[in-house]
Each structure stands twice: as structure tokens, then as C-alpha cells.
C-alpha positions as CSV (number, residue, x, y, z in Angstrom):
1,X,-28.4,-10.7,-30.6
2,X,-24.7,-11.5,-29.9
3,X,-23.2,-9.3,-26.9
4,X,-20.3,-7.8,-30.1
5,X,-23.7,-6.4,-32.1
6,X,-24.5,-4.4,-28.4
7,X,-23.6,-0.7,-28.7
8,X,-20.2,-0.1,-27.4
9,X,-21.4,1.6,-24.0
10,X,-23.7,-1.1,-23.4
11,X,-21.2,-3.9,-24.2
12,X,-18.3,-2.2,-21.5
13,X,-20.8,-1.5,-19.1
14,X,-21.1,-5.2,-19.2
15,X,-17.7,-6.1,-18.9
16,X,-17.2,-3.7,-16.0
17,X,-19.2,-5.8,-14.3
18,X,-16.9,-9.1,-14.9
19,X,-14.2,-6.3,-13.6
20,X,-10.1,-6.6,-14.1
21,X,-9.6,-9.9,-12.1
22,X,-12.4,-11.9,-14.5
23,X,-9.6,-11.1,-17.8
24,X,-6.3,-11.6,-15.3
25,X,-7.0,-15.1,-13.9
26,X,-7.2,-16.3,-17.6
27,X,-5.5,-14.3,-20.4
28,X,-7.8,-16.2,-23.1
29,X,-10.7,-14.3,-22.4
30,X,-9.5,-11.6,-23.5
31,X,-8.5,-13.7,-27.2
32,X,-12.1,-14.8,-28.1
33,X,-12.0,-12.6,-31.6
34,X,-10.2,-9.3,-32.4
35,X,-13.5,-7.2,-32.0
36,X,-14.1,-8.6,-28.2
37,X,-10.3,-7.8,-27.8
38,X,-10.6,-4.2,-28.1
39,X,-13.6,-3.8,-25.6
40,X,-12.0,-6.5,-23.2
41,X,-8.5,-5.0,-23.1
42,X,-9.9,-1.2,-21.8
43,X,-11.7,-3.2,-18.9
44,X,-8.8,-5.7,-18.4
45,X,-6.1,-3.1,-17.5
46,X,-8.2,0.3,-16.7
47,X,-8.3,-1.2,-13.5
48,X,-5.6,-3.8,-13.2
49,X,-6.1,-6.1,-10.1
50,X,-3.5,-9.0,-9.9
51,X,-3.1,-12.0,-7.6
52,X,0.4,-12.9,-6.6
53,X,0.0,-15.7,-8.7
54,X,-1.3,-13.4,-11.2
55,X,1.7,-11.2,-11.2
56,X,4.1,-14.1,-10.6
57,X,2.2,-15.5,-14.3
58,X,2.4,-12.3,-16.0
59,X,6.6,-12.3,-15.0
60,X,6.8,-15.5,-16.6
61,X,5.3,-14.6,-19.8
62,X,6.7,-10.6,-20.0
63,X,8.2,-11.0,-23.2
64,X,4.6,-11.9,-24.8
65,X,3.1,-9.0,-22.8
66,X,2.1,-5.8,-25.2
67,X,3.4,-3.2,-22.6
68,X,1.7,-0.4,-24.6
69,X,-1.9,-2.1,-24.1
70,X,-1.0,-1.4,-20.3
71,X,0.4,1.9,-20.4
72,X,-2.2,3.5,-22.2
73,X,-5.4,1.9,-20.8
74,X,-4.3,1.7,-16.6
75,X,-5.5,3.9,-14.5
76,X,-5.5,1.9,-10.8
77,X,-3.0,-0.9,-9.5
78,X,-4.4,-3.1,-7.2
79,X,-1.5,-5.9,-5.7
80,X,-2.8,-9.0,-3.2
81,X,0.5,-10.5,-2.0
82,X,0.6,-13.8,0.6
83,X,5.0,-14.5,0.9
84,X,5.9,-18.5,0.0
85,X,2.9,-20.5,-0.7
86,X,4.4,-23.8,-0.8
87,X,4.6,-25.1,2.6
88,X,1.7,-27.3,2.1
89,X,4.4,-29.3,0.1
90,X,6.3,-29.9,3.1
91,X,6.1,-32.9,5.0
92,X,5.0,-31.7,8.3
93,X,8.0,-33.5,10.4
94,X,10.7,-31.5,8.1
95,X,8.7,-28.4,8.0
96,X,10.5,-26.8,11.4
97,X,14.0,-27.5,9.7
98,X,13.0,-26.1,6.4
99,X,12.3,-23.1,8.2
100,X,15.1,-23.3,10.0
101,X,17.8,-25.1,8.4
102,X,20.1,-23.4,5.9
103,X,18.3,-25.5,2.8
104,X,15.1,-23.6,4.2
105,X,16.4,-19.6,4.3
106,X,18.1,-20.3,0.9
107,X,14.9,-21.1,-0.4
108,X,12.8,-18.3,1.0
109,X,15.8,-16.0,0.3
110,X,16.1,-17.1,-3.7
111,X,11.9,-16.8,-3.4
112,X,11.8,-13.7,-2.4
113,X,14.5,-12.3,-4.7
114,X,12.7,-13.5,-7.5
115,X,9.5,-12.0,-5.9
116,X,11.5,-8.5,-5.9
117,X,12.5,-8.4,-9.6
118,X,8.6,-9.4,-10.4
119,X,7.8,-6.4,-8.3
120,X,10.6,-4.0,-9.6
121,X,9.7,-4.7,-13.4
122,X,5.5,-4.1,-12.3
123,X,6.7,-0.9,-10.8
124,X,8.8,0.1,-13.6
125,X,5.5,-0.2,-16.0
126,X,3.7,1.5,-13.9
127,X,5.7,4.4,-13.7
128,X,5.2,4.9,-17.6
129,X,1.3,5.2,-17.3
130,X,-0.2,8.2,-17.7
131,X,-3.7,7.9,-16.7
132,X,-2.3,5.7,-13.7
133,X,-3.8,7.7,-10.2
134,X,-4.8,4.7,-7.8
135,X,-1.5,2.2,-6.4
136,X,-3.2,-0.3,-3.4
137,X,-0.9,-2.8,-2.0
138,X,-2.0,-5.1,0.3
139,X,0.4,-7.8,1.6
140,X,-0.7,-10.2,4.2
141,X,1.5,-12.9,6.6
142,X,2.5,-16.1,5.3
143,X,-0.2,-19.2,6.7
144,X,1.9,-22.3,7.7
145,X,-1.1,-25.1,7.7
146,X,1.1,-27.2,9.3
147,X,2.4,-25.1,12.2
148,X,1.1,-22.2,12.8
149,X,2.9,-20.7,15.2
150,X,6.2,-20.2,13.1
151,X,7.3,-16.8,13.2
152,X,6.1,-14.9,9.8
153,X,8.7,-14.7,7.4
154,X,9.4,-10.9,5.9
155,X,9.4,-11.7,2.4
156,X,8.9,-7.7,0.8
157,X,12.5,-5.2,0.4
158,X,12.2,-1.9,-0.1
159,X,13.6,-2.4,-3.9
160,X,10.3,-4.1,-4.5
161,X,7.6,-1.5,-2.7
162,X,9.7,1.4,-3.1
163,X,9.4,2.1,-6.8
164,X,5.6,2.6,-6.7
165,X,5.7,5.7,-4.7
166,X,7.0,7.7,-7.9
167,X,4.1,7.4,-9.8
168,X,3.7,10.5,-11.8
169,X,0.4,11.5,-11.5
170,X,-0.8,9.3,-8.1
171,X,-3.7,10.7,-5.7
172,X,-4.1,8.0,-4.1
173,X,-2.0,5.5,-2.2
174,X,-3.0,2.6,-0.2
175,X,-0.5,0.1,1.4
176,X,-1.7,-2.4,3.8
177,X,1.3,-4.2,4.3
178,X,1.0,-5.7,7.3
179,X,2.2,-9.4,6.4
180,X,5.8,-8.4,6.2
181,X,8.5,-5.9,7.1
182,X,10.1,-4.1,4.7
183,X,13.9,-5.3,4.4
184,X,16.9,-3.4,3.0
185,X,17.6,-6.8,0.9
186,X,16.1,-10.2,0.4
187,X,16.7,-11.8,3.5
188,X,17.4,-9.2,5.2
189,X,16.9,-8.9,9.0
190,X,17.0,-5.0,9.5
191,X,13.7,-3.1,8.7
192,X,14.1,-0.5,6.7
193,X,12.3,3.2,6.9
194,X,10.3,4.2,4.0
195,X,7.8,6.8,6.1
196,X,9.9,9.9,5.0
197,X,9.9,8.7,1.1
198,X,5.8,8.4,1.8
199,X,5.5,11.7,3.8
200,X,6.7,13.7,0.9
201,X,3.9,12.4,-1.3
202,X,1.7,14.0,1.0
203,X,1.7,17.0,-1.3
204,X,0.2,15.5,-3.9
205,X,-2.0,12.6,-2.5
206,X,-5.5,13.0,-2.1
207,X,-6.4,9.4,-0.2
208,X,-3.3,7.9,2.0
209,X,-4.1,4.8,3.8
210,X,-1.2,2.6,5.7
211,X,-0.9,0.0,7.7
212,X,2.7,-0.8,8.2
213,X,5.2,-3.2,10.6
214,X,6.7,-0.1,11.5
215,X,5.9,3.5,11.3
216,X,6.6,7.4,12.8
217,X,5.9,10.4,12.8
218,X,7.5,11.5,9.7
219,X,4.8,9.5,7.0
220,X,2.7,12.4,8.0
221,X,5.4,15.4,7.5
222,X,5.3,16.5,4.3
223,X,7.6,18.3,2.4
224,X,7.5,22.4,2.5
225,X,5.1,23.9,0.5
226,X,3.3,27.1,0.5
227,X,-0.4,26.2,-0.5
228,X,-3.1,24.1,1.7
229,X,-3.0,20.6,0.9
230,X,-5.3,18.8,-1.4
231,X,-5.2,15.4,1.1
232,X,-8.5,14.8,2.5
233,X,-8.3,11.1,3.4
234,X,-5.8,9.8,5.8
235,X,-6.4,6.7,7.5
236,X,-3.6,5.3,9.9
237,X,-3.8,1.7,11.1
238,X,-1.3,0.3,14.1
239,X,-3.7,-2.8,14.7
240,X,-1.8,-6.0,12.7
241,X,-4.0,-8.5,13.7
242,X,-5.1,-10.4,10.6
243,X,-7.2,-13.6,11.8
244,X,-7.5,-16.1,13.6
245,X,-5.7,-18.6,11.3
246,X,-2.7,-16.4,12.2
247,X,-2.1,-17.9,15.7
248,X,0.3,-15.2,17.2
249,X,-0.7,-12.3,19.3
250,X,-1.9,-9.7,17.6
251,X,0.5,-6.4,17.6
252,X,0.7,-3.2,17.0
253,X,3.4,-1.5,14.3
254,X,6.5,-0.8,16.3
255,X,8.4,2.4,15.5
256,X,10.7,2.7,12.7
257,X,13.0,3.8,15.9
258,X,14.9,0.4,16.9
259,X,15.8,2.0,20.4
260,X,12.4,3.3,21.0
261,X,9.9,0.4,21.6
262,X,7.4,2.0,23.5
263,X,4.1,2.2,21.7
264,X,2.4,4.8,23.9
265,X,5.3,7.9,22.6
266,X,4.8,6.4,18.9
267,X,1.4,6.6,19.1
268,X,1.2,10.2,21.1
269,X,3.9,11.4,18.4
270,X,1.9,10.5,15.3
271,X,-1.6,11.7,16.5
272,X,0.7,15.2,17.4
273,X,1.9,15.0,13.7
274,X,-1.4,14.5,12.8
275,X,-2.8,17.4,14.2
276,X,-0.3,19.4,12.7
277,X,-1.0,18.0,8.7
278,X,-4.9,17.9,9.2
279,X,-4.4,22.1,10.0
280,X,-2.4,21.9,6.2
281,X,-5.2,20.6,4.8
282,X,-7.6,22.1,2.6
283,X,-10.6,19.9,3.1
284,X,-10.0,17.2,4.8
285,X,-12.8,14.9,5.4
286,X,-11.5,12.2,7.2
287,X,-8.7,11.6,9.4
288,X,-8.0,8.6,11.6
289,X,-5.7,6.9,13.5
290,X,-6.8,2.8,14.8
291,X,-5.1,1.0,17.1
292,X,-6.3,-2.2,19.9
293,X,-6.7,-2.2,23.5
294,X,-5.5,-4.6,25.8
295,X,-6.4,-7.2,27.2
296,X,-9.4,-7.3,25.5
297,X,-8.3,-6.4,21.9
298,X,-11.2,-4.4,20.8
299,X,-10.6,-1.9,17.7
300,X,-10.4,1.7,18.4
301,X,-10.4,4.4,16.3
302,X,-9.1,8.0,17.2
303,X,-10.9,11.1,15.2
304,X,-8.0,13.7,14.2
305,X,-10.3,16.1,13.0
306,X,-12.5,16.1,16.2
307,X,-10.5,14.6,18.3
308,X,-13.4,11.7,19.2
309,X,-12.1,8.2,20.5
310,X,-14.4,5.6,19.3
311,X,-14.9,1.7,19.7
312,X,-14.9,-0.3,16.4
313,X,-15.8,-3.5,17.6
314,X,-15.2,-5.5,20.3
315,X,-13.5,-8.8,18.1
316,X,-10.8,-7.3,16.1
317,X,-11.0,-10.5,13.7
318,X,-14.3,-8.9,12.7
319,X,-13.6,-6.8,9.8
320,X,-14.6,-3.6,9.9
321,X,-14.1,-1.2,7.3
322,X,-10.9,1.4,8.5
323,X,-13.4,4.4,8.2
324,X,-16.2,2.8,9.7
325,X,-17.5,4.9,12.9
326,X,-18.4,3.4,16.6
327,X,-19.5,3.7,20.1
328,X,-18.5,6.8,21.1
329,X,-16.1,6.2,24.2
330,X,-16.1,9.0,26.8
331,X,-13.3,7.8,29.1
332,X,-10.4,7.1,27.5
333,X,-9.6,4.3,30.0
334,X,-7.7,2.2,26.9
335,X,-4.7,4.5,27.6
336,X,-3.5,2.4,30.7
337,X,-3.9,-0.7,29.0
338,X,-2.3,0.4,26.1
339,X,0.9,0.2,28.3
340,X,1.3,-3.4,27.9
341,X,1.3,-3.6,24.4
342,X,5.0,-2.8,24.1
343,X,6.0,-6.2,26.0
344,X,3.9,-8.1,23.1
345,X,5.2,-5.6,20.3
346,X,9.1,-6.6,21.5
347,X,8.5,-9.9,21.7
348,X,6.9,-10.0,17.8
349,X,9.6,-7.9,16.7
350,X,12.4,-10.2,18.0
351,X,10.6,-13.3,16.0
């Protein structure tokens, strides 16, 4: 028996298995005969997860792409994103001029401006989808194999990321973009804010979970609204350590406040704001705000909802799942050490 003569629930259980990313690394599978098509398409883009080299494929070919296959069928977004991938190209003495000579920042700048209209059009699309309730973004630093302690270059605006916050009918929002700031323009040197455009989603989000360059207190102010919010998942991560591949120290986000570069008030005034949103919300179920000590850099988590401090592990290259739950810690002892992170923060942020 041939998988097409399998009854249709059988045949996309199946191909739920091979998942979204199985049809997006090579469009022909999706091709093999008109009667495969139309099981193959609803498990291609119910759950569209794209590469960067994915998306940056998909761009190229846009015209071919039936838009109304995607618009109909998607219901979650997920986005991997790594900046310029072609260093490896680079001869290793020229590499520190490319990054630094002019030839270099007009390449990364005409790079990432191209990057931005890939995003914008995605964003556009996924605007027009009903059905579409899930946007994850997660954007990680640029790897130089040849040096590795280059400073990262920001390579996402806010014209690109921006856009996907509109969604019609999103619950749930997940940005782990921790790999680059977000600029006003490609190559841009100012970060921009974007935590007001994210609190006012808060009203209709279910699941919010960020991890962010920069950050305040006002992604978790809402806008006014008279009922008990319908959020139950908020998960806050200030910890941008990545691995050990990137060789910098690892910081936490700095406030989207220029003049205020002490970590300690940023971190006080969003576990305050905190406080204030879990009380606004009609069931929440979990609430968390993670951040590093130092000198040892061991993850810790902080419980909004029972006010708990907990210790995620004691290698934060270890990954540990954002909700996870620790070690209990009964004296909050991290807070003094804590006090040096601003010194490391300021010196990452003037890279």
C-alpha cells in the first residue's frame, strides 16, 4: 500500500511528523504529484518554520510563491535568524579591515537592508492570515570563525521586527532576539525602543516571551482596559549569554534608557511592573523574570507570582529551558554581585 491510498488522517498524521522545516529546506517535496500536494501543503505552512536561508530562498523566488496557499493554511511563524554568514569567505588577514574598513560597513549595511525588505514582505503576509496565532523570532549573534572576539554586528531595524506585532488575531509572541539590537535604520548605531509597541499587546496575548538587547518597564504596561487579562505566560530573560563559541562576556540587556545604565534600577523597575500586570491577570500561571550572577554566572530565575528566587544552573552555557524551576535560594546574596554587571553591560554596549 502506497502512503496516497492511506486515509487522509492517517497520511497527515504522518507528515506532521516530517513537520514544516522537512517541506521548507526543499520546495520539491512538496511537488511529488498533485494528490501529495494537497496533504503536503496543510503541513508545510500550518506551521511555517524558516531558516534564514530559508526566508532569504523564499525572497528570491516570491513571484513563484502562491501567497493564498500561505494565508489560508498558517497558523504559527517560527523565524531562526544568524546576521552575515559569509565571513568564512574572508581571508583571515583582511577579515579586521572588512569589518572595519568602509568596503566592510557598506557591505553589512547593503546586507542588512536587503535582510529588512525580506523581513518587511514576510511580515506583510503574515498580517493577511487569518488562522495565524503563534509569531517566534529568535535571532542569535553573528559567529566570526576567524576572530571571535569582533564586536557583534546589529544587523535587525525596527522596519523589519516591527511589523509582526500587528498580527490580527496573535496570542502568542515569542522574541528571543538577543543577537542584535534593534536599529532605527540599516546601519544604524542608535537602538531603538519597541517595549511600549509590545506592552500594548499585552491585552490580547496569552504567552509573551522576550529576551531583548534592551528593555523597561513599559513591555509590561499594558494599555487601559477594564477586564482581567487573558496573559498567563510571561517569561522575561535579561541573561544574553549565548555560548561559548561567542567569546565575549556575557551581559545582561541594558535599558532602553541611554542615560540610565545601571542594571540593578532596570531590573527592580521591571520586577515592580511586574507585580503590578501579574495582579491584571486572570490566570496567570507562570511569571518569570532570569537574569545571571556575578562572578560566577549562574542562571537565576525570579518567581513574580510567589515571589521565589531560584538557581537555574550553575553554567549558563547549559541550556535550560526559560520555565524550568531550580534550587530554591533563601538568601538572596546575588543582589551585591549583581552590582558589577553594569561595568560589563557599558562596556558591551559601547562595542
Amino acid at each position: 500500500m502506497s502512503l496516497l491510498q492511506l486515509p487522509a488522517e492517517t497520511l497527515l498524521q504522518i507528515l506532521d511528523c516530517a513537520g514544516s522545516s522537512f517541506f521548507c529546506e526543499k520546495i520539491a517535496r512538496l511537488t511529488i504529484c498533485k494528490q501529495w500536494f494537497q496533504f503536503a501543503r496543510l503541513v508545510c505552512f500550518k506551521d511555517l518554520n524558516l531558516s534564514q536561508g530559508t526566508l532569504q530562498r523564499m525572497m528570491r523566488s516570491w513571484d513563484a510563491v502562491d501567497i493564498r496557499l500561505i494565508k489560508d493554511t498558517m497558523e504559527s511563524l517560527t523565524l531562526r535568524l544568524m546576521g552575515y554568514e559569509d565571513s568564512s569567505a574572508i581571508p583571515d588577514q583582511r577579515w579586521n579591515l572588512f569589518r572595519g574598513g568602509d568596503d566592510g560597513r557598506h557591505t553589512l549595511t547593503d546586507w542588512t537592508a536587503t535582510f529588512e525588505i525580506d523581513l518587511k514582505k514576510l511580515a506583510s503576509l503574515a498580517q493577511d492570515c487569518p488562522k495565524l496565532r503563534t509569531v517566534r523570532i529568535h535571532a542569535s549573534s553573528e559567529v566570526y570563525p576567524i576572530i571571535a572576539q569582533l564586536p557583534r554586528h546589529d544587523y535587525l531595524t525596527i522596519p523589519g521586527i516591527k511589523p509582526f506585532l500587528p498580527v490580527k488575531n496573535l496570542t502568542v509572541l515569542d522574541l528571543d532576539l538577543c543577537g542584535s539590537s534593534l536599529l532605527s535604520h540599516p546601519g544604524g548605531h542608535v537602538p531603538f525602543h519597541i517595549c511600549p509597541d509590545i506592552g500594548a499587546l499585552l491585552t490580547v496575548l496569552r504567552r509573551l516571551r522576550l529576551r531583548m538587547r534592551r528593555i523597561c518597564a513599559d513591555v509590561l504596561r499594558p494599555l487601559d482596559h477594564e477586564s482581567s487579562l487573558r496573559l498567563s505566560e510571561v517569561i522575561i530573560n535579561l541573561d544574553l549569554s549565548e555560548g561559548p563559541e561567542i567569546a565575549t562576556a556575557p551581559p545582561h540587556s541594558l535599558s532602553c534608557n541611554a542615560l540610565d545604565l545601571n542594571f540593578l534600577e532596570m531590573k527592580t523597575g521591571l520586577e515592580t511592573q511586574a507585580k503590578i500586570l501579574a495582579a491584571n491577570m486572570e490566570s496567570p500561571k507562570i511569571f518569570r523574570i532570569l537574569s545571571h550572577s556575578i562572578p560566577k554566572f549562574e542562571l537565576l530565575s525570579v518567581d513574580v507570582l510567589t515571589g521565589k528566587h531560584m538557581l537555574l544552573t550553575e553554567d549558563i552555557y547549559e541550556h535550560k529551558p526559560w520555565d524550568a524551576d531550580g534550587a530554591t535560594i533563601t538568601d538572596n546574596s546575588d543582589a551585591e554581585s549583581e552590582s558589577e554587571i553594569s561595568s560589563l553591560s557599558t562596556s558591551f554596549d559601547n562595542q
